[in-house]
C-alpha positions in Angstrom: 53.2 95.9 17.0 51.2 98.2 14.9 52.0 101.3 17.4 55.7 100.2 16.8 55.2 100.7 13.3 53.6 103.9 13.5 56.2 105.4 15.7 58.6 104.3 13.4 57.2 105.8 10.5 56.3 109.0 12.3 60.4 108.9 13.0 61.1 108.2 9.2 58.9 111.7 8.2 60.7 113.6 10.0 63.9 112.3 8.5 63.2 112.7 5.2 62.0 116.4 5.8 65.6 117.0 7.0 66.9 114.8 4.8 68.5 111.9 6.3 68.4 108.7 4.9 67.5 105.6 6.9 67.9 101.9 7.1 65.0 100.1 8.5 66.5 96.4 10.5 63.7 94.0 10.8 64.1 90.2 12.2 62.4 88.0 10.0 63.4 84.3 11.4 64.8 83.2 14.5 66.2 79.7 15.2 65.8 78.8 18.9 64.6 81.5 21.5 65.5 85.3 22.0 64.0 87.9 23.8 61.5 89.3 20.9 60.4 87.8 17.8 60.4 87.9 14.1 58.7 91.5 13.2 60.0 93.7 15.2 61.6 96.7 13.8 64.3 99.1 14.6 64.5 102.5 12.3 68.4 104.1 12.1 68.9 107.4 11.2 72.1 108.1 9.0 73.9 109.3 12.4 73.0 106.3 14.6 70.1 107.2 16.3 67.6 104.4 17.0 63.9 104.1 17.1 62.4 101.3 18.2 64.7 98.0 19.1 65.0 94.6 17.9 66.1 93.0 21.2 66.1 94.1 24.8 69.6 96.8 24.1 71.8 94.0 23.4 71.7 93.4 19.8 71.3 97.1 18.5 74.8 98.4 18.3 75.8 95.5 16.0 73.1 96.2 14.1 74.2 99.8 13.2 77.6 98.6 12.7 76.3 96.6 10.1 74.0 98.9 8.6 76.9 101.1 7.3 77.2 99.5 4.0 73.3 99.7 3.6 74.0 103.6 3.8 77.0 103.3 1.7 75.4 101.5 -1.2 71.9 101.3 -1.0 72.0 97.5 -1.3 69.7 95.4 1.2 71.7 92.6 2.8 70.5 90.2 5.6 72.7 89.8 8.9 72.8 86.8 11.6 73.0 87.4 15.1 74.0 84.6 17.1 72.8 85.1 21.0 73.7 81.6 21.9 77.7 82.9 22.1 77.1 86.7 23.4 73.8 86.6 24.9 72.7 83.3 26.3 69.2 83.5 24.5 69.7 80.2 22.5 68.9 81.6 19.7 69.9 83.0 16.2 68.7 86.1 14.8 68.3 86.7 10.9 67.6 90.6 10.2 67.0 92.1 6.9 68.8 95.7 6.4 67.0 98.0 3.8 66.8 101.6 2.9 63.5 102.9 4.2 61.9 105.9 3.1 58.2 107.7 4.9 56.9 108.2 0.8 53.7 109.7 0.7 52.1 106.8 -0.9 53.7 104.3 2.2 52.4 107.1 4.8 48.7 107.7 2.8 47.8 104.0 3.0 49.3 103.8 6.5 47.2 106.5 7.8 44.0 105.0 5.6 44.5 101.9 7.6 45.0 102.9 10.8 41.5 105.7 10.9 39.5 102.7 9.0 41.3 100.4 11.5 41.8 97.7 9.1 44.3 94.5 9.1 46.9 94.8 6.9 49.8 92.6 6.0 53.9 93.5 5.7 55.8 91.0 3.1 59.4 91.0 3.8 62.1 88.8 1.8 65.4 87.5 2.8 67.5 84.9 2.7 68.9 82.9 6.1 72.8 83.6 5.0 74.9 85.8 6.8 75.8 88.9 5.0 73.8 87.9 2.1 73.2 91.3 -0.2 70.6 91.9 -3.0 67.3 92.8 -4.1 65.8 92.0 -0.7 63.0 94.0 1.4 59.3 94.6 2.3 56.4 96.0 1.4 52.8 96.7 2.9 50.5 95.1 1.0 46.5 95.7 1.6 44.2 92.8 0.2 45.5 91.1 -3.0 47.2 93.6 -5.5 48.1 96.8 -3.8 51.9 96.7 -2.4 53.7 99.8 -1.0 57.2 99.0 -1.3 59.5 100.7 2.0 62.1 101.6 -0.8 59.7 103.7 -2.4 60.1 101.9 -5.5 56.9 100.5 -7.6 58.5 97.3 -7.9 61.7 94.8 -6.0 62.7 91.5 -8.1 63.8 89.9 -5.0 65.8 86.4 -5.8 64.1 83.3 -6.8 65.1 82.0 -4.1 64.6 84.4 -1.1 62.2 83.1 1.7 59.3 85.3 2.5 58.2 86.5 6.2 54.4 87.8 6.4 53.0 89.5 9.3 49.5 90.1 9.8 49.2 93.3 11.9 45.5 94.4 13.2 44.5 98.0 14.1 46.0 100.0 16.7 44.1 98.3 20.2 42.1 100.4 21.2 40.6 101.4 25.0 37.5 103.7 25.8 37.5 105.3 28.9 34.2 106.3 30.5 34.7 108.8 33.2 36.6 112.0 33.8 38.6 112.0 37.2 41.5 111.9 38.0 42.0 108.0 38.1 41.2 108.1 34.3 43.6 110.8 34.0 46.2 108.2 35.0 44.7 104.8 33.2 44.4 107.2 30.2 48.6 107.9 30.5 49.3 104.5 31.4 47.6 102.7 28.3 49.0 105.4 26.3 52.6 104.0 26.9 51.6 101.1 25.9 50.8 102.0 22.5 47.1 101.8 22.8 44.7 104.0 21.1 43.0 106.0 24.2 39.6 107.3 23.9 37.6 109.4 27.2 33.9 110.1 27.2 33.3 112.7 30.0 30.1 114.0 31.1 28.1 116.3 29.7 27.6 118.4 32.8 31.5 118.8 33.5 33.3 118.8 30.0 36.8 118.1 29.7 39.4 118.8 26.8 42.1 116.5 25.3 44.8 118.7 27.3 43.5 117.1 30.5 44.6 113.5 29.2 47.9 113.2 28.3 48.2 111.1 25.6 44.3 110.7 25.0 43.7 110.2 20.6 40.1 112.2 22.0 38.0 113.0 24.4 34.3 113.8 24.0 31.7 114.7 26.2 29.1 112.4 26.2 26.6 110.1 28.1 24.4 106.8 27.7 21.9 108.6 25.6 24.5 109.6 22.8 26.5 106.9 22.9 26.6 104.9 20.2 28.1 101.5 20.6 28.3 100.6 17.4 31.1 102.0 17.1 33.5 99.4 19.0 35.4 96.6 17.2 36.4 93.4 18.2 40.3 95.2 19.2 38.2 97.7 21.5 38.5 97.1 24.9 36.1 99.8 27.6 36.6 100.6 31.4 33.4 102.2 33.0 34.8 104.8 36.0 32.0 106.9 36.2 31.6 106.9 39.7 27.9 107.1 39.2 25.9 103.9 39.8 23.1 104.6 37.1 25.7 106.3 34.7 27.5 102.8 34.6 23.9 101.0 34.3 22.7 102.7 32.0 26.4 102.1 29.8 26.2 98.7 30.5 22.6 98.3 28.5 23.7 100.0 25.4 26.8 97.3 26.0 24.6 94.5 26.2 24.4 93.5 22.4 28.5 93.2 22.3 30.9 90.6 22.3 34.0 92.8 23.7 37.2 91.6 24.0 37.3 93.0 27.8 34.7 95.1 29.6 35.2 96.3 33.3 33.7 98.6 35.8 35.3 100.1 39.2 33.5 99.5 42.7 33.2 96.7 44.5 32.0 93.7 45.0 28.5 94.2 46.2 27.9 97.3 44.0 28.7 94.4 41.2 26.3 92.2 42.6 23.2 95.2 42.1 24.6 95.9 39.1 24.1 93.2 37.6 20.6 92.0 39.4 19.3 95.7 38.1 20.8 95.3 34.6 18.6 91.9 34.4 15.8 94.0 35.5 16.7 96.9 32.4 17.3 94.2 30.1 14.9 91.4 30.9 16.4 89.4 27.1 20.0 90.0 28.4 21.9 87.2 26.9 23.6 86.1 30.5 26.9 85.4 28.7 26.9 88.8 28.8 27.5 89.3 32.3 30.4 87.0 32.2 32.3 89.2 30.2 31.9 92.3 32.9 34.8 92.4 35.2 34.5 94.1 38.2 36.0 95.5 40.2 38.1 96.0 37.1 41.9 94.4 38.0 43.9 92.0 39.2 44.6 91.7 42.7 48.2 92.7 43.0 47.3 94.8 46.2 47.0 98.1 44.6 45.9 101.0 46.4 46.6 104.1 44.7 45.3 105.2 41.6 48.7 104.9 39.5 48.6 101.3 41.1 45.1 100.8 40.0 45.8 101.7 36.5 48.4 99.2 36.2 46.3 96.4 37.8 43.7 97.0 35.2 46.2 97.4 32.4 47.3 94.1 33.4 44.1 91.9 33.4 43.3 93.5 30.4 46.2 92.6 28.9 46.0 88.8 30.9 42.3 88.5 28.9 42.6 89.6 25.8 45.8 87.1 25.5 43.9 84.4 27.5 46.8 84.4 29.5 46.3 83.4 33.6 47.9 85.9 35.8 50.3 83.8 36.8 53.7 84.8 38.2 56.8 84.6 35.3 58.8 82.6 37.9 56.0 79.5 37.5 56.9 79.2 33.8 58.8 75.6 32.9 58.9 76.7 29.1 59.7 79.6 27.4 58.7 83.0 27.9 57.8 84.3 24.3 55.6 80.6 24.6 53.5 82.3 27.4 52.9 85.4 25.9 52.2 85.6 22.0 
C-alpha cells in the first residue's frame, strides 16, 4: 500500500500548487467482509476527481457525496457504508473524511522514508458512528515522537474517546532486473503497474538508458564484478535474464550470502540443473539452503509463451512467494478471499 500512498500524495502536490483543496477518505474498520481492507485510501479533489479507491468502483460516489461537508467546513467526520444492503459484501465500512494537505514537512519525511526505505507507521482516529464529526484524523508518525499530521497542523486533540487504527507500511517492494532485452523491457512495465520499485542492471558492453524501460526508478550498466549485493533488503526481490550462462553464475555467487525474499533465473530445466552443480563448484561453503531459494525457470506454469505472458507468470509466483500463498485457483477457496491473500 505504500505505492498507493505515494501516488496519492504525488496527486495532493499538484493540487495544492493549483490550489485545490482535498479530502483524503480512508477505511479504518470493517465489520464482516468487503472487497478491500482497512487502509486503503482514496484522495478527492474539490471537483470530484478521484485518486486511488476504497472499494472495487462501488462505494466511491457515496463517498464524495459525503465528503461535501468536509469541503464546506473543514470538519473531519466518519461515514458507514453498509455493503450487506447495496453490495452483497457482508460487510460494513467505517471511513474517516479529513482535509488533506501535500505540506512540505508531510512530503520531506515521505520522501526521507521512501529513498532510506524505512517502515513507517500512519495513526488514524475515528469513531465507529455514522456521521460522527470532530477532531478526528491521521498522521505519519516515524519511531516514537515525530508525527506529521495530514491537516498540516502541529497538533489534533482527537476525542477521548475516539478509537485509533495503525498501519505499519514497509518500503516501496522493490525488484532488480538483471538483463537488458526486450523480455525485461516488458517484466520491467509489468512490475511497474504494480507499484513496484523497478531497478535494470544492463551490460556493460551494450548500455542502455532509463527511456528504454518504461517505468524503470534506474537503470545502470553493470556486471558481476561491480555489483554490490549489499545493497538488497529483505523487500527486494531479483530476476536474472541475462541470457548468458556465466553472467547469471557469476550473479548467483555474489547472491550466495543472501536471504532474499524471491530469486529466479530464466532457462530451463537442465540449464538449472548445471547451474546449480557449477555454483557448488564456485562456491564449495555454499550454504545449500541457498539453492532452495533459486527458482527457475522463473514462473508459474500457466502455459505462457510470449514474453508479455512470461512477465505475468513471473509476477505472479513472485507475488504467490513472497505472500506464502500456493498458486492455487480463486475458485478452490471455501473461506474468504481477503483470508487468502493478506
Amino acid at each position: 500500500m505504500t505505492h498507493e500512498f505515494l501516488e496519492i500524495l504525488n496527486q495532493a502536490k499538484v493540487y495544492k500548487s493549483q490550489g485545490v483543496f482535498c479530502v483524503l477518505a480512508t477505511v479504518v474498520a470493517l465489520d464482516g467482509s468487503s472487497y478491500r481492507k482497512p487502509g486503503v485510501r482514496m484522495l478527492i479533489a474539490e471537483n470530484g476527481a478521484m485518486t486511488g479507491a476504497v472499494s472495487g468502483g462501488c462505494v466511491e460516489k457515496e463517498v464524495v457525496r459525503r465528503a461535501e461537508s468536509v469541503f464546506k467546513t473543514g470538519v473531519s467526520k466518519i461515514m458507514t457504508y453498509d455493503g450487506r444492503y447495496r453490495l452483497g459484501c457482508e460487510g460494513v465500512l467505517y471511513i474517516l473524511l479529513e482535509r488533506f494537505e501535500a505540506s512540505d514537512q508531510l512530503v520531506h519525511t515521505f520522501e526521507n522514508l521512501l529513498s532510506q526505505r524505512e517502515s513507517f507507521e500512519i495513526v488514524s482516529f475515528y469513531k465507529k458512528e455514522d456521521e460522527a464529526t470532530g477532531d478526528f484524523g491521521s498522521f505519519l508518525r516515524v519511531g516514537e515522537s515525530n508525527q506529521v499530521y495530514f491537516q498540516n497542523t502541529s497538533t489534533l486533540e482527537a476525542p477521548s474517546e475516539a478509537l485509533r487504527f495503525k498501519q505499519t507500511l514497509n518500503p516501496r517492494f522493490k525488484l532488480l532486473l538483471v538483463g537488458g532485452e526486450h523480455d525485461t523491457v516488458k517484466l520491467c512495465t509489468m512490475a511497474a503497474m504494480l507499484g513496484w520499485e523497478v531497478d535494470v542492471i544492463t551490460s556493460l558492453k551494450d548500455p542502455k538508458e532509463l527511456k528504454d524501460f518504461p517505468g524503470a526508478a534506474r537503470v545502470i550498466g553493470g556486471n558481476a564484478d561491480t555489483f554490490d549485493a549489499a545493497t538488497l533488503d529483505a523487500q527486494t526481490a531479483v530476476v536474472l535474464m541475462t541470457h548468458n550462462y556465466a553472467q547469471d553464475l557469476q550473479y548467483l555467487v555474489k547472491l550466495k550470502d543472501l536471504k532474499l525474499p524471491y530469486l529466479g533465473i530464466l532457462g530451463s530445466v537442465k540449464r538449472r540443473e548445471k547451474i546449480q552443480h557449477e555454483l557448488l563448484d564456485y562456491a564449495p561453503d555454499l550454504d545449500l539452503d541457498f539453492l532452495e531459494q533459486i527458482y527457475s525457470p522463473a514462473g508459474l506454469n500457466i502455459g505462457s509463451v510470449t514474453p508479455e505472458e512470461i512477465a505475468l507468470s513471473i509476477l505472479a509466483e513472485i507475488l504467490a512467494v513472497t505472500r506464502n500463498r500456493n498458486s492455487l485457483s480463486l475458485k478452490t477457496l471455501t473461506g474468504k478471499i481477503n483470508s487468502a491473500i493478506s
